[in-house]
C-alpha positions in Angstrom: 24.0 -13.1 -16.3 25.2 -13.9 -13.1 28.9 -13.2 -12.0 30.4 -17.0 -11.6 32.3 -16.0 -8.8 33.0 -20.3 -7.7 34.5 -20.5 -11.3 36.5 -17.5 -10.9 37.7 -18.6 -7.1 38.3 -21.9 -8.1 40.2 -21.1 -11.6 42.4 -18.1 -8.8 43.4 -21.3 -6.8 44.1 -23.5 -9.3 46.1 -20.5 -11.3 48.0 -19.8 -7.9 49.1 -23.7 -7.1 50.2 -23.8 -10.5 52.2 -21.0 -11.1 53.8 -21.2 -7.5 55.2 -25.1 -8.2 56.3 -24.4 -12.0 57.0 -21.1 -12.5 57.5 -19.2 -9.5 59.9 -16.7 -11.0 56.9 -15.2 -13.4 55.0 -14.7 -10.3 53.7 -11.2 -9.2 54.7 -11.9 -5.3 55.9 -14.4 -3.5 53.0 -14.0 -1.4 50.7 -17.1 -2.0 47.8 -14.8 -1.0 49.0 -11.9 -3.1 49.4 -14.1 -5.7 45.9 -15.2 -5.5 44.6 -11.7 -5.1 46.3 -10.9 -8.6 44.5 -13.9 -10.1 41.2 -13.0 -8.6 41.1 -9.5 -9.6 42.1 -10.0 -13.0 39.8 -12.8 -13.8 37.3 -10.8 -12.5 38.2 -7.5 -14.6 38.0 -10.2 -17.1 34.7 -11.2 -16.3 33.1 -8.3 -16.1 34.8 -6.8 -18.9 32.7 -9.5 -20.9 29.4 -9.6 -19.2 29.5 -6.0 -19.3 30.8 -4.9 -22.9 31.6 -7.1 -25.1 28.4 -9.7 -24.6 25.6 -7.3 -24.8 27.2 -4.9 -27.2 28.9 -7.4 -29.3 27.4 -11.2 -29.4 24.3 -11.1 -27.7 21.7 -13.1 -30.0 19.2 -11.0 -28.5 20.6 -7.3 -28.7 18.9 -6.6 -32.5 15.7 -6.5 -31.2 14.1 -3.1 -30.7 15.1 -1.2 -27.4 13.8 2.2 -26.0 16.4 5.2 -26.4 18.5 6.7 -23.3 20.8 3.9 -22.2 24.6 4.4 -21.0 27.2 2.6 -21.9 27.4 1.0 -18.7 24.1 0.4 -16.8 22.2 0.7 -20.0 18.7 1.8 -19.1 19.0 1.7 -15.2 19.3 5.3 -14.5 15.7 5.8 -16.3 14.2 2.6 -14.1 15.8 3.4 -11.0 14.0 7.4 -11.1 10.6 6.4 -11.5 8.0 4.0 -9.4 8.3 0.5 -10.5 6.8 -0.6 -14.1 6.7 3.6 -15.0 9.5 3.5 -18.0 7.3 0.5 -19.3 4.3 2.1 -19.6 5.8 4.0 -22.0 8.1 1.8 -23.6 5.3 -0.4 -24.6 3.4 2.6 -26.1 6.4 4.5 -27.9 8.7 1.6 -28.9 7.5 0.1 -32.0 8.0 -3.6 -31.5 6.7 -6.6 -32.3 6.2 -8.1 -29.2 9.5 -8.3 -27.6 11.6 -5.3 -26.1 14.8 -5.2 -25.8 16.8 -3.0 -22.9 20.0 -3.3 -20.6 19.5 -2.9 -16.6 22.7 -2.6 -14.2 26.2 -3.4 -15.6 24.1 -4.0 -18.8 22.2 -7.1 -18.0 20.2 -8.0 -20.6 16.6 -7.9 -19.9 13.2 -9.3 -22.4 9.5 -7.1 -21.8 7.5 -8.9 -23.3 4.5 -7.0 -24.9 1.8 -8.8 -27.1 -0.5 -11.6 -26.2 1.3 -13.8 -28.6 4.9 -13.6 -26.5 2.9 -13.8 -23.4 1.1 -16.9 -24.3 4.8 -18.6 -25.2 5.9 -17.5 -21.9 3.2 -18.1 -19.5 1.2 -20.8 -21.3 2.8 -22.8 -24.5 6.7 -23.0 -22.6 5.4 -21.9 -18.8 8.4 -24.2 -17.4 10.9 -23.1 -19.8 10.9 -19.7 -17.9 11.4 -20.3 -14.0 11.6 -17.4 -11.4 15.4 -16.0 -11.2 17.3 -17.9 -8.4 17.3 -14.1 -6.7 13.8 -13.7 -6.5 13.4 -17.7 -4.8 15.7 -16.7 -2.4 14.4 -13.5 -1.6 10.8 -14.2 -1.7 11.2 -17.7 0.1 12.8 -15.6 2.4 9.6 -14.1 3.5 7.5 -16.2 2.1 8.5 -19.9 2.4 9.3 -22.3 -0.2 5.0 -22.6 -1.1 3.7 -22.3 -4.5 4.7 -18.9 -5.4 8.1 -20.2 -5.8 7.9 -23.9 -6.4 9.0 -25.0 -10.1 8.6 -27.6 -12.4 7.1 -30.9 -11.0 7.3 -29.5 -7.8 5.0 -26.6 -8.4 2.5 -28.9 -10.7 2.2 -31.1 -7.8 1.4 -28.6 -5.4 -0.8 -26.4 -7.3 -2.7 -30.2 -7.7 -3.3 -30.6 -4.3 -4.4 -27.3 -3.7 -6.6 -26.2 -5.9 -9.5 -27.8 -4.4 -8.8 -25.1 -1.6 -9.2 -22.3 -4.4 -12.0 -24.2 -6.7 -14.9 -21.4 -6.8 -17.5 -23.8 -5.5 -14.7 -24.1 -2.1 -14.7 -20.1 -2.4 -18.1 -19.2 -2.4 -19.0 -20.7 1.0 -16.4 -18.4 2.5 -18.2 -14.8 1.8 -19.9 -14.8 4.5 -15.9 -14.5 6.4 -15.5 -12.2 3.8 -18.4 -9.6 4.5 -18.1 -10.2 8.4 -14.7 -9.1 8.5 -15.5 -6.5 5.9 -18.3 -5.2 8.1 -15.9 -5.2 11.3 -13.4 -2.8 9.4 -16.5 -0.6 8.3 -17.8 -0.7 12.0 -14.4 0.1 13.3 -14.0 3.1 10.6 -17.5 4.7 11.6 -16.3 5.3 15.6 -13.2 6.5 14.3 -15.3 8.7 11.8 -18.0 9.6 14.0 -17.5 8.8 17.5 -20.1 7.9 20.1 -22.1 10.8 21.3 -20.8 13.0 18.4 -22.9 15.0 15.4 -22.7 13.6 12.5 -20.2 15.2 9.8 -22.1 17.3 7.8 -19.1 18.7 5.4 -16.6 16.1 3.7 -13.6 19.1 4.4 -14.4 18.5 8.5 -14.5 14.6 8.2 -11.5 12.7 10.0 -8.4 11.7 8.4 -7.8 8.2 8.4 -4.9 6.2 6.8 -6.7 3.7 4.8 -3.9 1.1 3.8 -2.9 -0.1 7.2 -6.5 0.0 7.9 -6.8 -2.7 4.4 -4.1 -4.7 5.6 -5.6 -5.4 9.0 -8.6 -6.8 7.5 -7.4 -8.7 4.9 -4.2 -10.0 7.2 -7.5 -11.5 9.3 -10.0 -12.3 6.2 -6.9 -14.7 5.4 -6.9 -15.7 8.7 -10.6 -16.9 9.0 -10.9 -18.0 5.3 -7.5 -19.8 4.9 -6.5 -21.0 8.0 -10.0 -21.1 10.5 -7.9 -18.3 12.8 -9.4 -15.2 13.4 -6.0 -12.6 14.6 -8.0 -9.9 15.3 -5.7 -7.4 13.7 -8.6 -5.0 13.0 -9.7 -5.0 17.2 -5.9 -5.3 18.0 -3.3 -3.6 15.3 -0.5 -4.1 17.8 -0.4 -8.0 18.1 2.9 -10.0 17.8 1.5 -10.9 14.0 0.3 -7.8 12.3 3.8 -6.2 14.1 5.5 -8.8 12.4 4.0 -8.4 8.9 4.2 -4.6 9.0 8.1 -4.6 9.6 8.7 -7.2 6.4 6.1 -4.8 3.9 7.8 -1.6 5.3 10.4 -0.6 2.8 13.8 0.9 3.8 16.7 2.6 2.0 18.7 -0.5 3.2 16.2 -2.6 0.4 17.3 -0.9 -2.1 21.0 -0.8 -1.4 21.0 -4.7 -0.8 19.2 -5.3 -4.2 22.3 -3.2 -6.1 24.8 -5.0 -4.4 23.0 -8.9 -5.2 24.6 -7.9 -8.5 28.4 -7.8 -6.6 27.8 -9.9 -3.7 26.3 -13.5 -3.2 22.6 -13.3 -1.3 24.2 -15.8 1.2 26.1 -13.5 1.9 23.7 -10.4 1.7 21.1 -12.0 4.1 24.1 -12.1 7.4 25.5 -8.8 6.5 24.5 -6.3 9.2 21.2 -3.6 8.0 18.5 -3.1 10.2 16.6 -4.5 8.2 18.0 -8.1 7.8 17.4 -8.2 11.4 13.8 -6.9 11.7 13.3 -9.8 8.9 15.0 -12.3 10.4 12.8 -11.7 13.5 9.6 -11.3 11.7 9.4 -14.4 9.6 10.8 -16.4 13.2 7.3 -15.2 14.0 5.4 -15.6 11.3 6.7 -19.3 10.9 5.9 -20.2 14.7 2.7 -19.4 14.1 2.2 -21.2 11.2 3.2 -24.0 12.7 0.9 -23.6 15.5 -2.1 -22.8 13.5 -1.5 -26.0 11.5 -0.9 -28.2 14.5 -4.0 -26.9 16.3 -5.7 -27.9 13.3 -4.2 -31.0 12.8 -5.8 -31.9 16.3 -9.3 -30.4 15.6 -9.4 -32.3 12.6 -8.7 -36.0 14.2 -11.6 -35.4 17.0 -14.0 -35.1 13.7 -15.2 -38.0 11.4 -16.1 -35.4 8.7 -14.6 -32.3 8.1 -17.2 -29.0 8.8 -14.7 -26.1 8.4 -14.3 -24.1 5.4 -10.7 -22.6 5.6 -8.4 -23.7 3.2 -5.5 -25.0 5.5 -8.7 -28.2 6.5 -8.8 -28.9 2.8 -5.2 -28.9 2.2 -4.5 -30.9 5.5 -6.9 -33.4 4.1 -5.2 -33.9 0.5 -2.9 -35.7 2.5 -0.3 -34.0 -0.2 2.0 -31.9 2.2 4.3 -32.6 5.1 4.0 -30.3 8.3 6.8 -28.5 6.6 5.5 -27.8 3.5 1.9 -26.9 5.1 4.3 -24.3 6.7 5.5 -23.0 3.7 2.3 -22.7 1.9 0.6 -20.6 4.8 3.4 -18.5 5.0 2.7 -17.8 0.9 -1.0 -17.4 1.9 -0.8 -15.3 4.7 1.7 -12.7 2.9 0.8 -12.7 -1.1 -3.1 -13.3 0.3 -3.2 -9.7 2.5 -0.7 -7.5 1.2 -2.0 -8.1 -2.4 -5.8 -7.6 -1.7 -4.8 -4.7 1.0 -2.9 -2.9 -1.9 -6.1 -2.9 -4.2 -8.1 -1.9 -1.2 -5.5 1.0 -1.0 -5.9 2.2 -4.7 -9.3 1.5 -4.8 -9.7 4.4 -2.0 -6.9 6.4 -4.1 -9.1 6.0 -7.4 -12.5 6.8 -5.9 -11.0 9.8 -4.2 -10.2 11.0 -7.7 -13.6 9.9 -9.3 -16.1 11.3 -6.7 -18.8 10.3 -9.4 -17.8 6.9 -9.5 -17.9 6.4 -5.8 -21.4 8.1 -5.6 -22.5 5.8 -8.3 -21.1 2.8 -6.5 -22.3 3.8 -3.5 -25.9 3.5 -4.5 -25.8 0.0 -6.5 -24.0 -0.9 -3.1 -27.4 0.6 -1.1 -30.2 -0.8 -3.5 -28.4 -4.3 -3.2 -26.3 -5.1 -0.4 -28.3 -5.8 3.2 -27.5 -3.0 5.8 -23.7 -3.0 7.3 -25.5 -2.5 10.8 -27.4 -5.3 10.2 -26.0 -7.9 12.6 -27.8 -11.3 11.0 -27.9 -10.5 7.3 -24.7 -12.1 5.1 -24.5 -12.6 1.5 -23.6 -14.8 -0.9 -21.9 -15.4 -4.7 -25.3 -14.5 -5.9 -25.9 -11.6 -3.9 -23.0 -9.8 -5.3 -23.1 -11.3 -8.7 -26.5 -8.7 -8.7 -23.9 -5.9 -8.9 -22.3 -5.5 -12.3 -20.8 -1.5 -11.5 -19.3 -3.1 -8.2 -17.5 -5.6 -10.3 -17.1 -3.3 -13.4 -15.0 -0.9 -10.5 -13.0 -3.8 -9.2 -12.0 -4.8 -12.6 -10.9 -1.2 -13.6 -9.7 -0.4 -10.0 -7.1 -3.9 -10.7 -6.3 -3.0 -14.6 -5.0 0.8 -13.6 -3.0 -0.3 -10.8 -2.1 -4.0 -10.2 -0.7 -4.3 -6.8 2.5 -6.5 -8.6 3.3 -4.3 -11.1 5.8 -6.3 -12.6 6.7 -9.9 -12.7 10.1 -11.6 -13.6 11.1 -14.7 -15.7 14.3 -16.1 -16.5 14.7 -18.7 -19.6 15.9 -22.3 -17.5 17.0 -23.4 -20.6 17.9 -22.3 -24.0 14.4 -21.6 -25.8 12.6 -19.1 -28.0 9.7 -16.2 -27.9 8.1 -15.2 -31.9 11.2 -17.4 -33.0 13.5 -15.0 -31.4 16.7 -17.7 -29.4 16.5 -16.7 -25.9 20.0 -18.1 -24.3 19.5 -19.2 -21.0 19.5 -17.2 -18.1 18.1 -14.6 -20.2 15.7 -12.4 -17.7 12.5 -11.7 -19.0 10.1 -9.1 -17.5 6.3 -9.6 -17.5 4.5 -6.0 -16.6 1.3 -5.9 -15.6 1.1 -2.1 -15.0 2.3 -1.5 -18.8 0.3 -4.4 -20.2 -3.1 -3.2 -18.7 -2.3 -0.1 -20.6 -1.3 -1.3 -23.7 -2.7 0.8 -26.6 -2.5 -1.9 -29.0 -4.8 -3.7 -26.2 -7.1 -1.3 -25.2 -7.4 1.9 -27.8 -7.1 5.1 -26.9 -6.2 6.5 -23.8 -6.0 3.5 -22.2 -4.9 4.5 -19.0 -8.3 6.8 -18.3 -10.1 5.3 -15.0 -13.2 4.3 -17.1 -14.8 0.9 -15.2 -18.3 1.7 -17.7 -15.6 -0.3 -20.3 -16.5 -3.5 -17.9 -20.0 -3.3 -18.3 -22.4 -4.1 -22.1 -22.6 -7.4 -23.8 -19.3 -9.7 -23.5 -17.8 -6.9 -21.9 -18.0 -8.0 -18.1 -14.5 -10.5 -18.3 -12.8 -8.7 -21.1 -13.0 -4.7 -20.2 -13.6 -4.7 -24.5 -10.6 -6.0 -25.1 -9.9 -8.8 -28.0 -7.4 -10.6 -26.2 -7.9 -11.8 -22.2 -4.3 -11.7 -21.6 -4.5 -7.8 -22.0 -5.7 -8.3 -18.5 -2.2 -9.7 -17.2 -2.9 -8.8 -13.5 -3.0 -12.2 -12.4 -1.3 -13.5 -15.0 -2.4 -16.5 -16.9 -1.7 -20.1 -17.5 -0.2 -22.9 -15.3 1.4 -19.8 -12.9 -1.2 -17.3 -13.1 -2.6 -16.8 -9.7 -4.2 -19.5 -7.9 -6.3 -17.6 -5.3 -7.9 -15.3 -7.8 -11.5 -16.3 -7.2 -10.7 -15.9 -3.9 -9.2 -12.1 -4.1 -11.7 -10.7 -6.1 -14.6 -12.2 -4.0 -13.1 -10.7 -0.8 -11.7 -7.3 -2.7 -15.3 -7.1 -4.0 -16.6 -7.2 -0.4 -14.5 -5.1 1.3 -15.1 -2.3 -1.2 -18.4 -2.9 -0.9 -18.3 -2.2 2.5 -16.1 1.3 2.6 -17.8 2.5 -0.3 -21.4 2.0 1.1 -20.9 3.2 4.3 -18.3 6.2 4.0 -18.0 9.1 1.3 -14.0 10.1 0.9 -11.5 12.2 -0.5 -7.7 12.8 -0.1 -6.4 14.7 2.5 -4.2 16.8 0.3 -5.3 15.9 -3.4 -2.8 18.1 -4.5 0.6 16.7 -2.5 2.7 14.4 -5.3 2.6 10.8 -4.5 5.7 8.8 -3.6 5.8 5.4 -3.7 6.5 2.1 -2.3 7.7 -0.8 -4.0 8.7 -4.1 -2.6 6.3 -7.2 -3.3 3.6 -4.7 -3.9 3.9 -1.3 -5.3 1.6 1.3 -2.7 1.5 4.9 -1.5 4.7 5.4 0.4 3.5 6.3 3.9 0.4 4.8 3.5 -2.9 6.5 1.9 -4.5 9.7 4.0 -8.3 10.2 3.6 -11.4 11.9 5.1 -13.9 9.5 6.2 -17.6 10.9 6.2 -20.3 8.2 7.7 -22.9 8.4 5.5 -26.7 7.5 7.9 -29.1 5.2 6.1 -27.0 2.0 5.6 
C-alpha cells in the first residue's frame, strides 16, 4: 500500500483555504504555510498510523492466513529479509510454514506481502488470472529505467501484442539456426581463457593448486553481453577481445551494486521515485550516463539495420532485431525499448548461470569430471576452427543438459519475482484487495519439499536424467520448476538462454578443470536484477590438452 501523498497534499490545501476563510481563530498559526505544515503532518501521522497498524493488524482480509514467526510490530518480517541474500528467509518459510499455498508476512512499515507456494496458487497467478497481477508501478519504473519500456514491463494488451510480434524472434525453429553464434562466441571466451591459463611459450599446469586465478563472472558477462549481440541484434561488440569498450563500461556500472541501492529502495517507501531518480547518489548519475549509452546505441544498431535490410529483397540474417524489424509491429522507439530489454535481461541473466554454474562445479569436482567427458566424446574440438554444431549435436548430451537444469533449479539468477493484484481478485478463494503485493520465488520454489522430496536443495543433476525425467527433474508438477516462470509472462527467450547457457558450459567445462580460489572464504552476495557472488566469482583455471 502505497502512501497517497497527492490526496494528502491536496486534502492539506484544501484543509488550509478552508480554515483560513471561515475559521481563522481555530487556526494553529496565522502562517498560511504553517498552517499547511500542521495539516500535512497530521494527515500523514494519520496515514501512516493506518497503513501501518491498524490495516494489517486489524482489517486486513488477508492477515489470517498463515505467516512465519519473528515479525515486529512495525516492519514486520523486514529485519529477517533485509539480513540474508535475497529469496533466503523463503527457502525456509516454504519448508517450515505449514500452509496451503499462500504465505502470509509483513515487510517495511508492515506492508503486506502474498508468497505464493503450490502449483495450484501459481497457476491462478501466472496462468488462469496472469493480467489480474501486473508488475508494481515501482519495479516499471525502476526496471524501465534500465531497461526500457520492452516486454519485461509491458502489461495487458500492450504486452500481448508485443509478445505477438516477437515471438517469431524466439520460436525454437528461429533459435536453432543461431548456435553456431552461440558456440563461436563460446569458443572465443574458451580461447581467450586458455592464454590467460597457459600463456604462449609456457608449461602446461600440471597441479590444479598452481593454475591461474581468474574471475569467471565478468569473464560470463563479456561473452554473453556479445552472444546477444550477434544473435539478437547482427552486432558483434567485441566485449570478450575488448572488456573496456564504451558498452560493456556502460553495462558493468548499471549491474554493479552500491550501498546507495539499497538506501534509495528504503526510502521509495517515504519518497516518490520521481523524486528518488534526481536526488543526488553516485549512482543515479553513473545510471543516468549508462543507459544514455546504452540507448544511443540501440538506436544506432537498429538504424544500421534498418538500412541493411532495404538494400535486400529477402532477409538472410538470423538476429532477432531483422525478424522483429520485419513484423512491421514496432516503432523505432519501441524497437529501442525492446533491445534495451534484450541486451540487459539477455546477458546478465545467462552470465549469472554461467557464474553459478562455475560456483557449483567447483563444489562437485565429480560432476565437472563427468561433464567434462560427455562434453569430449561429443562435442568437435574447441581448437577446431571449421567444426560448429547444431540443436542435434547437443541434444546427444543428456548429463550436459541434466547439469544445466540442476545448475538453473539450485540457483535461478532472479531469485525472486514480484506481482501486485491490478484489481480486486482471488488466489485458492482467498480476496486479494488490490494493490496487494504478491511475491513469486523461484529460489524457494525450486526447493520446495512438497515439490521435490527430500533434501531438495542437494546439487543432484542425475534427478534430470531416466524416463520422463529430462523436463521435469522427477517432479509431479512443471511449475516446481518456476525459474522462468510460466504462462503468458514466463520468459520469452528461454529456448534461446538454455541453448546458449548449454554452450558456453560446454565450452569451459571441456576445456578447463576448476576450483575456488578460497573454497573456504563465506560468500557475500549481490542482488539487484540478478542475485551473484558479490565481487565476482575467483577460480583456478587449468587447460586441460586433448580438446
Amino acid at each position: 500500500m502505497d502512501t497517497p501523498w497527492k490526496p494528502i497534499i491536496v486534502s492539506s490545501l484544501a484543509a488550509t483555504s478552508i480554515i483560513t476563510q471561515f475559521a481563522p481563530n481555530l487556526a494553529p498559526s496565522t502562517s498560511y504555510v504553517l498552517k499547511f505544515l500542521s495539516f500535512f503532518f497530521a494527515l500523514s501521522a494519520a496515514s501512516f498510523i493506518w497503513q501501518v497498524i491498524i490495516y494489517p493488524k486489524l482489517l486486513s482480509p488477508i492477515r489470517h492466513l498463515p505467516r512465519p514467526s519473528g515479525a515486529s510490530f512495525l516492519n514486520g518480517h523486514y529485519k529477517i529479509i533485509s539480513a540474508e541474500p535475497t529469496g533466503k528467509p523463503f527457502k525456509r518459510w516454504i519448508n517450515e510454514t505449514p500452509n496451503d499455498g499462500l504465505i502470509y508476512y509483513n515487510y517495511v512499515f508492515n506492508a503486506e506481502r502474498l508468497f505464493v507456494t503450490n502449483p495450484k496458487a501459481l497457476a491462478e497467478v501466472l496462468v488462469h488470472k496472469s493480467y489480474d497481477f501486473v508488475k508494481p508501478r515501482a519495479v516499471v519504473q525502476g526496471l524501465g529505467r534500465l531497461l526500457g519500456i520492452g516486454i519485461l514491463v509491458a502489461e495487458g494488451e500492450e504486452h500481448k501484442l508485443q509478445r505477438k510480434n516477437l515471438m517469431p524472434a524466439f520460436h525454437f525453429r528461429h533459435v536453432k539456426d543461431l548456435y553456431p553464434i552461440f558456440w563461436a562466441k563460446s569458443r572465443e571466451m574458451a580461447k581467450a581463457l586458455a592464454r590467460i591459463s597457459q600463456p604462449e611459450g609456457t608449461l602446461p599446469v600440471k597441479n590444479l593448486k598452481d593454475a591461474p586465478v581468474v574471475e569467471i563472472s565478468d569473464w560470463a558477462s563479456r561473452a554473453t553481453l556479445d552472444i546477444i549481440g550477434l544473435a539478437g541484434m547482427g552486432q558483434d561488440f567485441n566485449a570478450i577481445g575488448d572488456p573496456t569498450n564504451e558498452l560493456t563500461a556502460a553495462y558493468r556500472r548499471v549491474f554493479t551494486s552500491q550501498n546507495a541501492s539499497k538506501i534509495l529502495s528504503i526510502l521509495y517507501f517515504i519518497i516518490p521515485f520521481w523524486l528518488l531518480r534526481i536526488l543526488p547518489f553516485r549512482q543515479n548519475l553513473a545510471v543516468f550516463q549508462a543507459v544514455n549509452i546504452i540507448k544511443r546505441t540501440c538506436r544506432q544498431l537498429i538504424r544500421s539495420k534498418q538500412k541493411r535490410l532495404e538494400q535486400k529483397e529477402k532477409r538472410v540474417e538470423v538476429d532477432i532485431l531483422s525478424v522483429a524489424i520485419e513484423s512491421g509491429g514496432f516503432t523505432e522507439d519501441q524497437l529501442v525499448n525492446q533491445l534495451m530489454t534484450f541486451l540487459a535481461a539477455g546477458h546478465e541473466t545467462t552470465a549469472t548461470a554461467v557464474t553459478w554454474a562455475a560456483h557449483l562445479l567447483c563444489l562437485h569436482p565429480d560432476v565437472q569430471t563427468r561433464l567434462r567427458q560427455e562434453i569430449r566424446e561429443n562435442l568437435p574440438p574447441i581448437d577446431s576452427e571449421e567444426a560448429s554444431i547444431t540443436a542435434q549435436t547437443l541434444d546427444r548430451l543428456p548429463y550436459l543438459h541434466a547439469v544445466c537444469n540442476e545448475i538453473l533449479r539450485v540457483n535461478p539468477p532472479v531469485p525472486m519475482t514480484l506481482r501486485e493484484a491490478g484489481k480486486d481478485t482471488s488466489i485458492l478463494g482467498n480476496f486479494v484487495p488490490k494493490g496487494t503485493r504478491v511475491i513469486l520465488p523461484p529460489s524457494a520454489v525450486n526447493l520446495s519439499e512438497a515439490l521435490w522430496g527430500a533434501n531438495p536443495d542437494k546439487f543432484d543433476p542425475d534427478r534430470w536424467l531416466g524416463s520422463g525425467k529430462a523436463n521435469t527433474g522427477g517432479a509431479d508438477s512443471n511449475y516446481a520448476f518456476l525459474t522462468f516462470l510460466h504462462g503468458p509472462r514466463s520468459c520469452i527467450g528461454q529456448s534461446f538462454a538454455k541453448a546458449e547457457f548449454a554452450c558456453l558450459l560446454a565450452a569451459l567445462v571441456g576445456r578447463f578443470e576448476m576450483e575456488l580460489e578460497d573454497a573456504e572464504k563465506e560468500m557475500e552476495f549481490d542482488s539487484g536484477i540478478t542475485m551473484k557472488p558479490k565481487h565476482g566469482l575467483p577460480v583456478r583455471l587449468r587447460l586441460i590438452e586433448g580438446w
